[in-house]
C-alpha positions as CSV (number, residue, x, y, z in Angstrom):
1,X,4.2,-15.5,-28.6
2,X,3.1,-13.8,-25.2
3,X,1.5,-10.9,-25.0
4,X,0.1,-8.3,-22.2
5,X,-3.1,-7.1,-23.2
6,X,-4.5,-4.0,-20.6
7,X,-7.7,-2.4,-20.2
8,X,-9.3,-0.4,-18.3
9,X,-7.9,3.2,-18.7
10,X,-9.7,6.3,-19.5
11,X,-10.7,9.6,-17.9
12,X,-12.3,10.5,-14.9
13,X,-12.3,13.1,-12.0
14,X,-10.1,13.9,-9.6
15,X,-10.9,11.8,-6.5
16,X,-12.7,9.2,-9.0
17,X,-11.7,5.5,-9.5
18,X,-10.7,3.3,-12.2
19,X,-9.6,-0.4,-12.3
20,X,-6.7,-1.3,-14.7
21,X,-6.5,-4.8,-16.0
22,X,-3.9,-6.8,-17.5
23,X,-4.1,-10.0,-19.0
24,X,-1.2,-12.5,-20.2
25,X,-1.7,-14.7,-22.9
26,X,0.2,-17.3,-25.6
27,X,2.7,-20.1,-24.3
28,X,4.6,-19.8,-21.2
29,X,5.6,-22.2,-17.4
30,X,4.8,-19.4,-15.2
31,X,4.5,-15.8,-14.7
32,X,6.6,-14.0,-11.3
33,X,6.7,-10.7,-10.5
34,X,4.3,-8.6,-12.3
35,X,3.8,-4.8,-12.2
36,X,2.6,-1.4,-13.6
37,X,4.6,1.7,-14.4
38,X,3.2,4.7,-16.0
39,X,5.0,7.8,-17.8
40,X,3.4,10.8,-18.0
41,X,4.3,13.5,-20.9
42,X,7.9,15.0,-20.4
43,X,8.1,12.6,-17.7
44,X,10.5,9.5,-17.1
45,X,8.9,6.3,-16.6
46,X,8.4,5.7,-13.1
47,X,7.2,2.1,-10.9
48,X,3.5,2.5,-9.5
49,X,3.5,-1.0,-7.7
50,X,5.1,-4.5,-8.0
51,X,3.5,-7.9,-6.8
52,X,5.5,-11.1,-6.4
53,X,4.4,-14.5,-7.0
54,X,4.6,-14.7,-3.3
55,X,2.1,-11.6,-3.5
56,X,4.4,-9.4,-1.6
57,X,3.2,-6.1,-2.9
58,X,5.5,-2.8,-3.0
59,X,4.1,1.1,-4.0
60,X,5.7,3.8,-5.6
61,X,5.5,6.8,-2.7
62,X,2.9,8.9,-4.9
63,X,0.0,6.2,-5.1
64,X,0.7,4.5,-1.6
65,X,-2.8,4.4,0.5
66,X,-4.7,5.2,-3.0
67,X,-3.8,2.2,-5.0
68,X,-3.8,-1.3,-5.1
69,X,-2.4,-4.0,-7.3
70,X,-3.2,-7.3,-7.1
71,X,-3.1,-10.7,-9.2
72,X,-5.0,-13.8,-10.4
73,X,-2.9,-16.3,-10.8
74,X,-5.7,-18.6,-12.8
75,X,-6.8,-16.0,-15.4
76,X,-2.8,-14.7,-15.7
77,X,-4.3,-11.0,-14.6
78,X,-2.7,-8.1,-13.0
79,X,-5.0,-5.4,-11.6
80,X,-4.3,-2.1,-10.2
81,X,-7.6,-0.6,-8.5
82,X,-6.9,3.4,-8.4
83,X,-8.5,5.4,-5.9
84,X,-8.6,9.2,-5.1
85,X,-6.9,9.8,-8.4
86,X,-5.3,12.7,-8.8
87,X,-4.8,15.0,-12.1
88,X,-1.1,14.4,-11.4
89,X,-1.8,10.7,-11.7
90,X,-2.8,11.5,-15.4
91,X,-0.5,8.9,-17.6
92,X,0.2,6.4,-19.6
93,X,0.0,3.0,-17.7
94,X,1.9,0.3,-18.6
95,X,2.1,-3.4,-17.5
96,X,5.0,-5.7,-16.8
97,X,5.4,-9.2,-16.5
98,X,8.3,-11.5,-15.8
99,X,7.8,-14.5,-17.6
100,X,9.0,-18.0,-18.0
101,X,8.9,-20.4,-21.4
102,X,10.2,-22.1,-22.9
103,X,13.1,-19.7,-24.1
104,X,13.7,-18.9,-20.4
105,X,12.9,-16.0,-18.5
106,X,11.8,-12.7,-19.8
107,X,10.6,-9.2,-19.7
108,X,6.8,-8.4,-21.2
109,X,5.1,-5.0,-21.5
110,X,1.8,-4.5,-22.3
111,X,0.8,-1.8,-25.3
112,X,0.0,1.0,-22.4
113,X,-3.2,2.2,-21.2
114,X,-4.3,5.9,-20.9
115,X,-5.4,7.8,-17.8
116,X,-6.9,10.8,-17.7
117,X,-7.4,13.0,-14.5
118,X,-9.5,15.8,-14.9
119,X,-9.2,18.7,-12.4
Protein backbone atom coordinates (compact mmCIF):
# COMPACT_ATOMS: atom_id res chain seq x y z
CA UNK A 1 0.00 0.00 0.00
CA UNK A 2 1.57 3.54 -0.88
CA UNK A 3 0.90 6.35 0.84
CA UNK A 4 1.86 10.30 0.83
CA UNK A 5 2.41 11.42 4.17
CA UNK A 6 2.95 15.62 4.40
CA UNK A 7 4.04 17.81 6.99
CA UNK A 8 4.88 20.86 7.48
CA UNK A 9 1.78 23.13 7.37
CA UNK A 10 0.51 25.57 9.85
CA UNK A 11 0.06 29.29 10.38
CA UNK A 12 2.21 32.13 10.05
CA UNK A 13 2.37 35.86 8.84
CA UNK A 14 2.05 37.29 5.89
CA UNK A 15 5.48 37.57 4.29
CA UNK A 16 6.59 34.58 6.65
CA UNK A 17 7.85 31.10 5.38
CA UNK A 18 7.00 27.62 5.80
CA UNK A 19 8.47 24.35 4.27
CA UNK A 20 5.95 21.66 3.15
CA UNK A 21 7.09 18.09 3.09
CA UNK A 22 5.96 15.11 1.56
CA UNK A 23 7.13 11.71 1.94
CA UNK A 24 6.18 8.38 -0.08
CA UNK A 25 6.19 5.19 1.39
CA UNK A 26 5.08 1.19 0.93
CA UNK A 27 5.96 -0.83 -2.29
CA UNK A 28 6.56 0.75 -5.56
CA UNK A 29 9.47 0.82 -9.00
CA UNK A 30 9.64 4.44 -9.14
CA UNK A 31 7.97 7.67 -8.46
CA UNK A 32 7.64 10.54 -11.76
CA UNK A 33 6.21 13.57 -11.64
CA UNK A 34 5.28 14.79 -8.31
CA UNK A 35 3.39 17.94 -7.17
CA UNK A 36 1.30 20.04 -4.78
CA UNK A 37 -2.08 21.62 -5.29
CA UNK A 38 -3.97 23.38 -2.57
CA UNK A 39 -7.83 24.42 -2.39
CA UNK A 40 -8.79 27.04 -0.40
CA UNK A 41 -12.54 27.27 1.09
CA UNK A 42 -15.17 27.87 -1.67
CA UNK A 43 -12.37 27.54 -3.90
CA UNK A 44 -11.61 24.82 -6.79
CA UNK A 45 -8.52 22.93 -6.43
CA UNK A 46 -5.85 24.60 -8.23
CA UNK A 47 -1.79 23.30 -9.31
CA UNK A 48 0.87 25.26 -7.05
CA UNK A 49 3.91 23.56 -8.82
CA UNK A 50 4.91 20.25 -10.59
CA UNK A 51 8.47 18.59 -10.79
CA UNK A 52 9.43 15.84 -13.24
CA UNK A 53 11.68 13.06 -12.64
CA UNK A 54 13.79 15.04 -15.03
CA UNK A 55 13.34 17.91 -12.37
CA UNK A 56 11.83 20.20 -14.86
CA UNK A 57 9.82 22.33 -12.48
CA UNK A 58 6.58 24.39 -13.55
CA UNK A 59 4.52 27.24 -11.07
CA UNK A 60 1.13 28.03 -10.85
CA UNK A 61 1.14 32.15 -11.84
CA UNK A 62 0.11 33.13 -8.12
CA UNK A 63 3.24 31.56 -6.25
CA UNK A 64 5.86 31.98 -9.18
CA UNK A 65 9.12 33.96 -7.71
CA UNK A 66 7.76 33.05 -3.96
CA UNK A 67 7.85 29.31 -4.08
CA UNK A 68 9.82 26.45 -4.70
CA UNK A 69 9.30 22.79 -5.06
CA UNK A 70 11.86 20.42 -5.19
CA UNK A 71 12.54 16.53 -4.72
CA UNK A 72 14.73 13.84 -3.11
CA UNK A 73 14.79 11.15 -5.03
CA UNK A 74 16.57 8.82 -2.12
CA UNK A 75 14.22 9.66 0.77
CA UNK A 76 10.92 9.63 -1.97
CA UNK A 77 10.34 13.48 -0.69
CA UNK A 78 8.62 16.31 -2.32
CA UNK A 79 9.15 19.84 -0.82
CA UNK A 80 7.68 23.02 -1.52
CA UNK A 81 9.64 25.94 0.37
CA UNK A 82 6.96 28.98 0.54
CA UNK A 83 8.19 32.39 0.76
CA UNK A 84 6.50 35.82 1.17
CA UNK A 85 3.27 34.05 1.83
CA UNK A 86 0.38 35.72 1.44
CA UNK A 87 -3.13 35.49 3.42
CA UNK A 88 -4.48 34.65 -0.02
CA UNK A 89 -2.15 31.72 -0.02
CA UNK A 90 -4.07 30.43 3.10
CA UNK A 91 -5.22 26.61 2.00
CA UNK A 92 -5.25 23.33 2.14
CA UNK A 93 -2.09 21.78 0.47
CA UNK A 94 -2.16 18.67 -0.99
CA UNK A 95 0.55 16.40 -2.47
CA UNK A 96 0.64 14.32 -5.62
CA UNK A 97 2.60 11.59 -6.78
CA UNK A 98 2.65 9.50 -9.95
CA UNK A 99 3.69 6.24 -9.09
CA UNK A 100 4.78 2.95 -10.48
CA UNK A 101 4.27 -0.76 -8.88
CA UNK A 102 3.67 -3.31 -9.35
CA UNK A 103 -0.08 -2.76 -10.55
CA UNK A 104 1.20 -0.21 -12.97
CA UNK A 105 1.06 3.39 -12.93
CA UNK A 106 -0.97 5.50 -10.56
CA UNK A 107 -2.24 8.57 -9.08
CA UNK A 108 -1.40 9.20 -5.02
CA UNK A 109 -2.55 12.15 -2.84
CA UNK A 110 -1.39 12.82 0.36
CA UNK A 111 -4.14 13.52 3.41
CA UNK A 112 -3.69 17.49 2.91
CA UNK A 113 -1.83 19.91 5.02
CA UNK A 114 -3.14 23.27 6.39
CA UNK A 115 -1.84 26.75 5.76
CA UNK A 116 -2.66 29.48 7.47
CA UNK A 117 -1.81 33.18 6.43
CA UNK A 118 -2.45 35.66 8.88
CA UNK A 119 -2.89 39.32 7.76
Amino acid sequence: QVQLVESGGGLVQAGGSLRLSCAASGSFFSINAMAWYRQAPGKQRETVAHINSSEWTKYGDSVKGRFTISRDNAKNTVYLQMNSLKPEDTAVYYCYADILTELGPDDYWGQGTQVTVSS
